[in-house]
N, C-alpha and C positions, 0 to 999 in steps of 0.2 A: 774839807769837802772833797768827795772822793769824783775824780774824773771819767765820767761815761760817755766820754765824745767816741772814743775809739771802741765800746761795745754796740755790737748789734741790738737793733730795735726790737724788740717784744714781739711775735707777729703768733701769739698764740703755739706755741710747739712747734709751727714751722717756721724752716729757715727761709731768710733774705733771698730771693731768687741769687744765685753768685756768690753766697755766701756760706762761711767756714762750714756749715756744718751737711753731712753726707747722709747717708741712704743708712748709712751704719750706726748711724744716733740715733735712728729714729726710735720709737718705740714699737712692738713689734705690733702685727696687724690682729685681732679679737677673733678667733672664731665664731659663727652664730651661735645661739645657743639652742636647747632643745625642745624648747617651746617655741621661739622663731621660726623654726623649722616646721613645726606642726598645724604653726598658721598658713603657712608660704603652703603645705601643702593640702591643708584643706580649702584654699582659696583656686587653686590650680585643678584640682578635683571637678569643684562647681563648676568653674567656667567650662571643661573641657565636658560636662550633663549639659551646662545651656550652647554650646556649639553643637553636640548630638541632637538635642530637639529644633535647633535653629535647623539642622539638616535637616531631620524629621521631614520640617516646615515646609523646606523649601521643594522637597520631595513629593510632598499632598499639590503644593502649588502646579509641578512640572507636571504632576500625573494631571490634575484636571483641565489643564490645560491641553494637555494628549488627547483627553476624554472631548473636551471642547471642539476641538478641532475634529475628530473622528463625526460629533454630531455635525457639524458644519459641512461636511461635506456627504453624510449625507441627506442635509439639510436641501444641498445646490443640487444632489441627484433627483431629488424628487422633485423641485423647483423643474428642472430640466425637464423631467419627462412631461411634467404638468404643461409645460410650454410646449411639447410638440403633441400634448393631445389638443390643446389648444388651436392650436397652426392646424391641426386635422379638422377642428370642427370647420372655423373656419372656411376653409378648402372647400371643405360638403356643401355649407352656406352656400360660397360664392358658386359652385356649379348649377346646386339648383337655383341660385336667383337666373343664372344663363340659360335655364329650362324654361319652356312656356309654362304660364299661370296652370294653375292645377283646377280642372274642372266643378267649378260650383255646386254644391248638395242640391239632391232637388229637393226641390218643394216639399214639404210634409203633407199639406193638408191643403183642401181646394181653394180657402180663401189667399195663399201665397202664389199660387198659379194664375200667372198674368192670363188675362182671356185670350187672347191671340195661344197659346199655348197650352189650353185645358183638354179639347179633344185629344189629341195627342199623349199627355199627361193622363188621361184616363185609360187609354189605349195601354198604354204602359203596368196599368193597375191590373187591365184585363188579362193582359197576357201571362201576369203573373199568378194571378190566381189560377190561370188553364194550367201552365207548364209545374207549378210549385205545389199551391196548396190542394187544389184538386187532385195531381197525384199522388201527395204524399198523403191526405187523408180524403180516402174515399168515400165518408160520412158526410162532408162537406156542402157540397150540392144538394141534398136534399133539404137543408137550411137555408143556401146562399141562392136563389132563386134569380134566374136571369135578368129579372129587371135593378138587381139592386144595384150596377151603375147608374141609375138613373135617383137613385138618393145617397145625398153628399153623407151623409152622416154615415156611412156603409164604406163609401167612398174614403171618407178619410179611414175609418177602422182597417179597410183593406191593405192602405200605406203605409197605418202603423204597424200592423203586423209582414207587411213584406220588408221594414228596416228593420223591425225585432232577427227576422229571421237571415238578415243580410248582413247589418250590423253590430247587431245584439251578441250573434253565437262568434263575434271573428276574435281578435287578438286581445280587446277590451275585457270581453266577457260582461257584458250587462246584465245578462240575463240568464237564467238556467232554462233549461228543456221541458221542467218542472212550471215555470213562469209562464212562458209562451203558449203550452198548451192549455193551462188555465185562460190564459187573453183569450186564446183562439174559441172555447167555449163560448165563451161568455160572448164575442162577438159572433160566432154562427146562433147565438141563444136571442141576440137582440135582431139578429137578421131575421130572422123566422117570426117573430113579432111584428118587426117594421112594413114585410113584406106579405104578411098574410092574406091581407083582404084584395092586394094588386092584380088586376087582369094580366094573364102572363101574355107571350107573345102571340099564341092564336088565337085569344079571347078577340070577343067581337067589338069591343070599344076602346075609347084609347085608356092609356097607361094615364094618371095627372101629370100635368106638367109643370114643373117648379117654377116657380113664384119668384118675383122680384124680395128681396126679405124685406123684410117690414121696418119701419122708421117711427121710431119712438119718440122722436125729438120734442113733440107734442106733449107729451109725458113730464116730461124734464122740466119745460115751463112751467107745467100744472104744478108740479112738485115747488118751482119757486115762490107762486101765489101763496102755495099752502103754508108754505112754511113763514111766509110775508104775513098771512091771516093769523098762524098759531102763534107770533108773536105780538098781534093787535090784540089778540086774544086774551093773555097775558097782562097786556098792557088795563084790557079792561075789567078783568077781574080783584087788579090793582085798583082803578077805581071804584069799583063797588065796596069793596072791604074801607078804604078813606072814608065813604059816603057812610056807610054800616058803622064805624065807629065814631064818627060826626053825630050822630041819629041817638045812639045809643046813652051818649051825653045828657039828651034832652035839653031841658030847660038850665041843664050848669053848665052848658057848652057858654063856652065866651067870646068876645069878639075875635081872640088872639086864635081860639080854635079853628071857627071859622074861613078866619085869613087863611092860616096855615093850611087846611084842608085846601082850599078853594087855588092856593098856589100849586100845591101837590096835583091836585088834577088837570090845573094847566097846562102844567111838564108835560104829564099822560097822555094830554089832549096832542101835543104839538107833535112826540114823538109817533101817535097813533097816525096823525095826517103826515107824517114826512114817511112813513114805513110802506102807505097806502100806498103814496103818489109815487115812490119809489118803484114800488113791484106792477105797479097798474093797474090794484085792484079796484073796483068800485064798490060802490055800495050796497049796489043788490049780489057782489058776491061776497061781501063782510054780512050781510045779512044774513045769508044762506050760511056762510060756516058758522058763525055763531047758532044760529038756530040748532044745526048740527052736534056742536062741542057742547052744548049745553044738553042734546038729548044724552049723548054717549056717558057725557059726566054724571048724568042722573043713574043711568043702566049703571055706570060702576058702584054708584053706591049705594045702589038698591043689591046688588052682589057682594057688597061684603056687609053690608046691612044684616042679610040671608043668614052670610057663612057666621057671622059674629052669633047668630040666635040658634045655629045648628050646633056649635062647639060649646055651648054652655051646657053643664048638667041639669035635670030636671030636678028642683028639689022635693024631697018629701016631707 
């Protein structure tokens, strides 16, 4: 048996770190080959297209960010100025709240003129119809007749037309020149109507003198009776038709009939007395509208009785 104490261990072609064998034994080093090469450089290719669009990338990213920030500020410019128009409103605000109140519209129309305040307030009307409409249209007075401050209905027309022509023509524009003159007929057209038959100032009797206005309140009740009655009314016509189809049964009405009607006009009955007593009608005035609704109901349908025998053709 042959002795391998004193040979080197196997260590795949290379030597023992220390050991016999040199740089000069080795085997020599492989060139790559030329298809290794052609991989190595199509792989170095790609990467060096995905670094150029990684640039691309990063380049779209800096620009919008450029862009971002260009809008931002002058996102803060217009913020800015928006805040000192702001600051100006403001400013205005608070001066005119340190201004005294701003004087109150007047009145439009007589019924808003406090009485303490109406002579005056007409005086006002007067003076404008001399200095405005009178000399702007000198047709004017031969319509508008001295007494017509003495009727409101003239009185307010003359008001509406001194704001048409005050406030109408200014900054707003309410109205055209075309509009007002149309008003202004039509108000000198009802003046000359209104005023016709009036004693003027040296007529020998007086002018009428206006009237407290009238109070209808009267009215209003009446209205609640009636409407209290037209619904008793109602109420009884319901019972008659019960009664009418009760009747009409004859002798095959049954007890069960009977009941049942005789319950149903109970209802009628109770609701008729809680409607009465409600409204505070009595009975001579449920008399009187029924008497009433019962004639009117007849005239209607004696009216289309007529009109049904007038729309048929005659035949031959």
């Amino acid at each position: 048996m042959t002795n391998h104490d004193n040979e080197p261990e196997y260590l795949g072609d290379l030597p023992e770190v220390g050991g016999p064998a040199t740089n000069r034994d080795r085997a020599p080093a492989h060139e790559p080959s030329a298809s290794v090469a052609a991989v190595l450089g199509e792989g170095l290719g790609e990467t060096r297209a995905e670094l150029r669009e990684l640039r691309d990338q990063v380049q779209q990213v800096l620009d919008r960010l450029t862009g971002a920030d260009e809008k931002y500020d002058l996102l803060r410019a217009k913020q800015t100025e928006l805040a000192e128009v702001v600051t100006a409103l403001a400013e205005t605000l608070h001066q005119q709240d340190q201004k005294e109140d701003p004087e109150p519209p007047r009145p439009m129309d007589w019924a808003q003129v406090p009485v303490a305040d109406r002579t005056s307030w007409v005086q006002d009307r007067v003076d404008w119809v001399r200095d405005v409409l009178f000399t702007n249209y000198d047709h004017a007075p031969a319509s508008l007749r001295p007494c017509w401050p003495l009727h409101t209905t003239l009185l307010n027309d003359a008001s509406l037309l001194e704001w048409i022509y005050t406030d109408g023509f200014g900054d707003l524009r309410l109205v055209s020149a075309e509009s007002f003159r149309r008003t202004l007929e039509v108000m000198l057209e009802r003046a000359e109507r209104l005023t016709r038959g009036c004693p003027q100032p040296d007529a020998a009797h007086l002018h009428p003198v206006p009237m407290a206005p009238r109070d209808d309140t009267a009215q209003v009740e009446l209205l609640a009776k009636n409407l209290a009655l037209r619904e008793t009314f109602g109420y009884y016509l319901q019972g008659a038709a019960i009664q009418d189809e009760l009747n009409a049964k004859g002798e095959d009405a049954t007890e069960a009939d009977r009941l049942d009607a005789q319950a149903r006009l109970d209802i009628l009955r109770e609701r008729t007395q809680a409607t009465m007593r409600n409204a505070g009608v009595k009975a001579k005035d449920w008399q009187e509208f029924k008497e009433q609704a019962e004639r009117q109901q007849k005239q209607a349908e004696a009216v289309l009785s007529s009109e049904g025998t007038r729309d048929k053709k005659p035949t031959k």
